[in-house]
C-alpha positions in Angstrom: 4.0 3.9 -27.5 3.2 0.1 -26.6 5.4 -2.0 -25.7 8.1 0.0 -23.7 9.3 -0.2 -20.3 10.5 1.9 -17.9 12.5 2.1 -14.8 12.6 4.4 -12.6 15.0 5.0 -10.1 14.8 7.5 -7.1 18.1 8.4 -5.4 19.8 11.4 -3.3 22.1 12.6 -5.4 23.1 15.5 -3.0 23.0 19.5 -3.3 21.7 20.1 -6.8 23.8 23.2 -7.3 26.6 20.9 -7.2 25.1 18.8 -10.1 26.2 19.4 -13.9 23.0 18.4 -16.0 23.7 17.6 -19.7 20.3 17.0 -20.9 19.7 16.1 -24.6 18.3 19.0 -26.5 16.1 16.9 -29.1 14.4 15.2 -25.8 14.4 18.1 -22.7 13.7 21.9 -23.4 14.1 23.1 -19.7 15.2 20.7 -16.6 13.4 22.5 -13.0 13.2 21.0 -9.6 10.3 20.5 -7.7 10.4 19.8 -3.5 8.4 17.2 -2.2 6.8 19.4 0.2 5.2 21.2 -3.3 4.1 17.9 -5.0 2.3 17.1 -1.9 0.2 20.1 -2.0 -3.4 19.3 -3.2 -3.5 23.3 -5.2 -0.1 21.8 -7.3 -2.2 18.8 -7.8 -4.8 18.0 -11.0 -5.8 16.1 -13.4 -6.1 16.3 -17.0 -8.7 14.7 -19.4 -8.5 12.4 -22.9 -10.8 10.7 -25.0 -9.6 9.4 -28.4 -11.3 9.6 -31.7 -12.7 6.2 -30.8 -15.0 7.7 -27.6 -12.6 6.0 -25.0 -11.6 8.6 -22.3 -9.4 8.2 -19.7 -7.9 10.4 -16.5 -3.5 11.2 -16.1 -2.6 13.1 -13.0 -0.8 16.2 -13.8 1.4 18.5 -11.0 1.5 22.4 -12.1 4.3 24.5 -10.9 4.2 28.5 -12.1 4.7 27.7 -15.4 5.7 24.2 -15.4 3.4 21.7 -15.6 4.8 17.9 -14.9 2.5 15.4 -17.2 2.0 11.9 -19.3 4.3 9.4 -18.1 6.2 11.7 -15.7 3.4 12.7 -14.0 2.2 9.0 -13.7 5.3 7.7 -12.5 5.2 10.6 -9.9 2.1 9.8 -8.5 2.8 6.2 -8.4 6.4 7.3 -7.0 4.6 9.5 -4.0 2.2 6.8 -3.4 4.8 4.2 -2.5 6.9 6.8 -0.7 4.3 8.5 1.6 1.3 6.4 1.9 -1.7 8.3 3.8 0.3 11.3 2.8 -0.3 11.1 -0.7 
């Protein structure tokens, strides 16, 4: 959708078994973690391709994980996220 914005916002928010998670149902089917260490390994790594109706393609980084796959605009603000945080790393 054009037009919106987001914000994201990284933070430590401590040992996630002591987190209670009340994601909406309409919006999130399953909530998973994923360490750094794994999003930094190139074989979690990929990249998916689009081309609209109209002929224009275009690349989004997606990060697999068994059978989760992190993609669209989560995936991008990961990469841009891992990018900032570990430069040379990522």
């Amino acid at each position: 959708q054009h037009g919106m914005t987001v914000a994201p916002v990284v933070a430590n928010l401590g040992p996630l078994e002591a987190l209670t998670l009340n994601p909406n149902p309409d919006e999130v089917e399953e909530v998973f973690t994923l360490p750094l260490a794994h999003l930094l390994r190139e074989e979690n790594q990929g990249y998916t391709h689009f081309r609209t109706a109209s002929g224009y393609g275009y690349t989004l980084p997606v990060f697999l994980n068994g059978p989760h796959k992190v993609w669209g605009l989560t995936a991008i603000v990961t990469e841009l996220t891992l990018e900032l945080l570990l430069p040379g790393r990522y």
